[in-house]
C-alpha positions as CSV (number, residue, x, y, z in Angstrom):
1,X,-27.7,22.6,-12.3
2,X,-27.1,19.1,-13.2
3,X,-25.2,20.1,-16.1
4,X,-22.8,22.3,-14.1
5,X,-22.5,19.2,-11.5
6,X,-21.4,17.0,-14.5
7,X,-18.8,19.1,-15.9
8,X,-17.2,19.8,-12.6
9,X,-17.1,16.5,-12.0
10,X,-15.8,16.2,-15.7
11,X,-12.7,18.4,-15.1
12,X,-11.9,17.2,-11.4
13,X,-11.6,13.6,-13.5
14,X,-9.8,15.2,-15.7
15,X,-7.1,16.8,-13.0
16,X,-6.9,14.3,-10.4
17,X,-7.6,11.1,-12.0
18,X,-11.2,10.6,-10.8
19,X,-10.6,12.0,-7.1
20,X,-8.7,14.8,-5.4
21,X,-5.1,13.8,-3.9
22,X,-5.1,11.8,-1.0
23,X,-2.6,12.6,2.0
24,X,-0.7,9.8,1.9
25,X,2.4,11.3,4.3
26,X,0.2,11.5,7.7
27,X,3.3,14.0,9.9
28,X,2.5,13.7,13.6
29,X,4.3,17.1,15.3
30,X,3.7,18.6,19.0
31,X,5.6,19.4,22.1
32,X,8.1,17.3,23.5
33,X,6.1,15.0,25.9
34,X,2.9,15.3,24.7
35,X,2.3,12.1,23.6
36,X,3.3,11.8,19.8
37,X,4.1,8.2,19.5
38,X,1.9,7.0,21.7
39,X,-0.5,8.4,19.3
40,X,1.5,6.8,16.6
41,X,1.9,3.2,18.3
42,X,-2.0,3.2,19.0
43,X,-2.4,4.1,15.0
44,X,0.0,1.4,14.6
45,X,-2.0,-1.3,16.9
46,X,-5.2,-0.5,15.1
47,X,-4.1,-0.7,11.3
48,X,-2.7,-3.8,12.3
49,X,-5.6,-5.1,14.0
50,X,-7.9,-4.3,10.7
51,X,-5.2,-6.5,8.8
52,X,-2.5,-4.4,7.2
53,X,1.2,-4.9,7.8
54,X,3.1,-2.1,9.4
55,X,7.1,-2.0,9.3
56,X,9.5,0.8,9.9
57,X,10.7,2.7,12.8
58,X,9.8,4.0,16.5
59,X,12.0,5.2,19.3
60,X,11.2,5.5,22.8
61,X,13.4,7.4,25.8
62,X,14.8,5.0,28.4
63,X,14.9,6.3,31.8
64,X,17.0,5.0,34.8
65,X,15.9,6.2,38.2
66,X,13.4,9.0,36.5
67,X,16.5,10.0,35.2
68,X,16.5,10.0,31.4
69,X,19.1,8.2,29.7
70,X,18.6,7.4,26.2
71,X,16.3,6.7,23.5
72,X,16.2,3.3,22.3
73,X,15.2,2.1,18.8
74,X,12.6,-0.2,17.4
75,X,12.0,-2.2,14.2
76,X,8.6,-2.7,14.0
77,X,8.8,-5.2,10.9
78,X,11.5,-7.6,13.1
79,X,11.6,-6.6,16.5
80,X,14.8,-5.5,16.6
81,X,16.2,-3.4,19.1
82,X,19.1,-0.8,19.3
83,X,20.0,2.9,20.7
84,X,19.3,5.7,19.1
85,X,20.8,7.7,21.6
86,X,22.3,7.0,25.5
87,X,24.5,9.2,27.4
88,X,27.5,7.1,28.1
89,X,27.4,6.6,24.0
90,X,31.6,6.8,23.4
91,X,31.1,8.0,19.9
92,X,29.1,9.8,17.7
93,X,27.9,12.9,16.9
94,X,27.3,15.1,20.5
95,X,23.3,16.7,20.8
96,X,22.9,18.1,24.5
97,X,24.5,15.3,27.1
98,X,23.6,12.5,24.5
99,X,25.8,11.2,21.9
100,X,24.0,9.3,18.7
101,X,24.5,5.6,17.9
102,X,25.4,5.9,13.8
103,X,25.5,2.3,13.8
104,X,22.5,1.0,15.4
105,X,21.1,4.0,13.8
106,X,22.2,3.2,10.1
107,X,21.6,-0.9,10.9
108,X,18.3,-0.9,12.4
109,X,16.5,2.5,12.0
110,X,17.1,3.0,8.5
111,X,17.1,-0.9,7.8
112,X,13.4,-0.5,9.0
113,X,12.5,2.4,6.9
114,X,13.9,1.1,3.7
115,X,12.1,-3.0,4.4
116,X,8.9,-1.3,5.1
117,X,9.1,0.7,2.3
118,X,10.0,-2.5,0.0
119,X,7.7,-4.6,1.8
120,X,4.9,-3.8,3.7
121,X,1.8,-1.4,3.6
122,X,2.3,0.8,6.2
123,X,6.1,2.8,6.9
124,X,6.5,4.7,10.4
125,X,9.2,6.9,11.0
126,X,9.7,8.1,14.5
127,X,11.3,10.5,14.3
128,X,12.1,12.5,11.5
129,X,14.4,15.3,14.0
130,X,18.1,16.6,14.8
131,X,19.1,13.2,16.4
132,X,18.0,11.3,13.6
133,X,19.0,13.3,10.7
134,X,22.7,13.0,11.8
135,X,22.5,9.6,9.5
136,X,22.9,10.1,6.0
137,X,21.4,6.8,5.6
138,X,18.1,7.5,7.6
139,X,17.9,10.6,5.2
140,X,18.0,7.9,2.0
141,X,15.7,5.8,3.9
142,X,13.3,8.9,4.5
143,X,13.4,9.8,0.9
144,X,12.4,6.6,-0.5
145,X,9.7,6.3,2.1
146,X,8.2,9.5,0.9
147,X,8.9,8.9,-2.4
148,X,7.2,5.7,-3.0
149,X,3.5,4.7,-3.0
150,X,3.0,3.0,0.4
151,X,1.3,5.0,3.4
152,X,3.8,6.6,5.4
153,X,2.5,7.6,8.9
154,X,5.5,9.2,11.4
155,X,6.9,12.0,13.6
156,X,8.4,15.9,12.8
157,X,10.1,17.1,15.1
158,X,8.3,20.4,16.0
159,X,11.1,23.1,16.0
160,X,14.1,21.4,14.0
161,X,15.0,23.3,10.6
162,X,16.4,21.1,8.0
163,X,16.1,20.6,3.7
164,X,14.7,17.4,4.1
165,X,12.6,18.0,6.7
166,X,10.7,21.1,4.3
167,X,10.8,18.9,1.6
168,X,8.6,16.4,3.2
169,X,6.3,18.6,4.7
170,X,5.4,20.6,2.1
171,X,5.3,17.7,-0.5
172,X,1.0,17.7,-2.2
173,X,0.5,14.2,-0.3
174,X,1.9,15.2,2.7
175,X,-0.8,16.3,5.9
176,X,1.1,17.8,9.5
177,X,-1.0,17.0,12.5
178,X,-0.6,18.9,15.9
179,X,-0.5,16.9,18.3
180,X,-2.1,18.7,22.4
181,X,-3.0,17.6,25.7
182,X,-6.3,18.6,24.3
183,X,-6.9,16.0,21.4
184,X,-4.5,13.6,21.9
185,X,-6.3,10.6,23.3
186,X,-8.8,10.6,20.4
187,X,-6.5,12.1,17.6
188,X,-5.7,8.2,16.6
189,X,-9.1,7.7,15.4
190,X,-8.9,10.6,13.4
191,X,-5.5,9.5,11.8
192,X,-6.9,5.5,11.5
193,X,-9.7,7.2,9.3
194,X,-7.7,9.3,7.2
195,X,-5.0,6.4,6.7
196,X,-7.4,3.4,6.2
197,X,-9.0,5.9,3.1
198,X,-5.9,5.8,1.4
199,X,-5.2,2.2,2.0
200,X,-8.6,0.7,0.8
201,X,-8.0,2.9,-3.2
202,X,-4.3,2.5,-3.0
């Protein structure tokens, strides 16, 4: 028996360089309003808390009057702020009665993406859907997130059908998390555990 342990843990040494692959793309997906990124901003406030430094992306909808009228953008790393989205938007590509901001899109969103991916330990993208995948730019900025070595911990949009959305969830390192009314106020602990694995080997 302790023969067999020792050359299974031989080969697994041998295939995965000492350990199996670790998720390092952590996908948030769920229902619209069922509390994705405020899963994703309490993951965010706990990494930072144990020390690590988060950049990137998160959007938020802006109502006025319970009436919704945008989504606004933020960038974690400098506190930037733009709009993703807002229905008196003049130009830009047309989803439902919104109309998306390219520029604050391109400037700050994607900005985000890339710096975090350059310079900090932790990239969020929120989101990865059909407003945000307009941008050619975001799409760079997505693929060099995912691409690199840092921790990337974001939001799939749940129905939205695109190439680089299949690329990144069905990359090896890459682990999609339902988000439901039923687990979603301890789900961050769950995601803090899985993503402060990675970052203490990394």
């Amino acid at each position: 028996m302790v023969i067999e342990k020792s050359l299974i843990k031989v080969i697994l040494e041998f295939w995965f360089g000492g350990s199996p692959l670790k998720k390092r793309v952590l996908l948030l997906t769920g229902s619209p309003g069922v509390g994705k990124t405020t899963v994703l901003l309490r993951v965010v406030e706990s990494l930072k808390a144990k020390g690590y430094s988060v950049g990137g992306m998160v959007s938020r909808e802006v109502r006025s009057d319970r009436t919704r009228i945008g989504f606004e953008i933020l960038d974690l790393g400098s506190g930037r702020r733009g709009w993703l989205a807002h229905v008196n938007q003049k130009v830009g590509p047309r989803l439902g009665k919104y109309r998306v901001n390219l520029e604050d899109l391109d400037n700050i969103g994607a900005n985000a993406i890339v710096s975090a991916a350059e310079n900090f330990d932790v990239v969020v993208i929120d989101e990865i859907g059909p407003m945000e995948l307009f941008s050619e730019k975001f799409r760079g900025a997505v693929r060099k997130a995912v691409e690199g070595g840092k921790l990337v911990v974001g939001v799939v949009h749940w129905k939205a059908r695109d190439r680089l959305i299949d690329e990144v969830k069905s990359r090896e390192d890459t682990e999609v998390i339902l988000v439901t009314s039923e687990n979603r106020d301890k789900l961050d602990e769950t995601i803090i555990g899985k993503a402060v694995e990675f970052l203490e080997h990394a």
